[in-house]
C-alpha positions as CSV (number, residue, x, y, z in Angstrom):
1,X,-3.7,14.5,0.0
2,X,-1.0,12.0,1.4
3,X,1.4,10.1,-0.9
4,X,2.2,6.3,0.0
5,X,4.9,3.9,-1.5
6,X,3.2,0.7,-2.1
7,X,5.1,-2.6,-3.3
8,X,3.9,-4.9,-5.0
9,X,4.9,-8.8,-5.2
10,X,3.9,-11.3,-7.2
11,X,3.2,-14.6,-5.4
12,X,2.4,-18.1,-6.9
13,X,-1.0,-17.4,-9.0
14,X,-1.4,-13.9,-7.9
15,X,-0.3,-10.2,-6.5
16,X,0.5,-8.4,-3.0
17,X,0.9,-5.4,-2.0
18,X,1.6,-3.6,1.0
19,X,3.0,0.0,2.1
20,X,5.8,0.2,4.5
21,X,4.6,3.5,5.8
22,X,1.3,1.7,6.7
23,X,1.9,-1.3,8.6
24,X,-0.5,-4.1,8.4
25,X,-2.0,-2.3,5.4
26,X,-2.1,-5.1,2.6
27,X,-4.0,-6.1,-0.5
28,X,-4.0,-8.6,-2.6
29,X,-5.5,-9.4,-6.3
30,X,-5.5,-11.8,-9.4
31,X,-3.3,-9.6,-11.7
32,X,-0.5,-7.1,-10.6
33,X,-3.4,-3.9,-11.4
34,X,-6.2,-5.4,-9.5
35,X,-3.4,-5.8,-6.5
36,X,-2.8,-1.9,-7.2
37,X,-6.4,-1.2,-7.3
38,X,-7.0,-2.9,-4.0
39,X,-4.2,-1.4,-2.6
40,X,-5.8,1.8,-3.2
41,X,-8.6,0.9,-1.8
42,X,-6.9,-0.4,1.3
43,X,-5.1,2.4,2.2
44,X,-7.9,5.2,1.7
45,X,-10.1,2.5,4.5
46,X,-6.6,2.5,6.6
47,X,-6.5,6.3,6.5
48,X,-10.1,6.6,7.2
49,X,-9.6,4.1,10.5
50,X,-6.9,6.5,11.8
51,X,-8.9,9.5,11.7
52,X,-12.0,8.0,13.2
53,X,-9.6,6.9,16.1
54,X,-8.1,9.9,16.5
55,X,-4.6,8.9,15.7
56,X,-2.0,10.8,13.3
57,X,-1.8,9.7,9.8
58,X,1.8,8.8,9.2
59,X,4.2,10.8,6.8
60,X,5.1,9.0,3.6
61,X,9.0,8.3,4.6
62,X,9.7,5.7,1.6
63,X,10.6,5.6,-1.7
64,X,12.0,3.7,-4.4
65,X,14.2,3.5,-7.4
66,X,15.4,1.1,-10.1
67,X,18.9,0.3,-10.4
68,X,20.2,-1.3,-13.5
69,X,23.7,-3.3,-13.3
């Protein structure tokens, strides 16, 4: 099992995510769940496009916090 930040953005009429441990893994979607949902989605294809090529599945580095001022 790996474990992968994902952020999520909202645009102008919809939702993006990305993870920065995974570059050029992105998803978008209509409301900020179906962005997650893709997201999902995206990364478990990512992951299964590294392993068919042979090449190491990166380490979950980032993380994230809230910080309230």
């Amino acid at each position: 099992m790996f474990r992968f930040l994902i952020v999520i953005e909202k645009g102008d009429g919809n939702y993006s995510a990305y993870s920065p441990d995974l570059p050029g893994c992105a998803a978008t979607g209509k409301t900020r769940e179906e962005a997650e949902k893709n997201m999902h989605e995206a990364i478990a294809f990512h992951i299964d496009g590294l392993k068919e090529d042979g090449l190491p599945i990166p380490e979950g580095k980032f993380s994230a916090s809230w910080v309230l001022v």
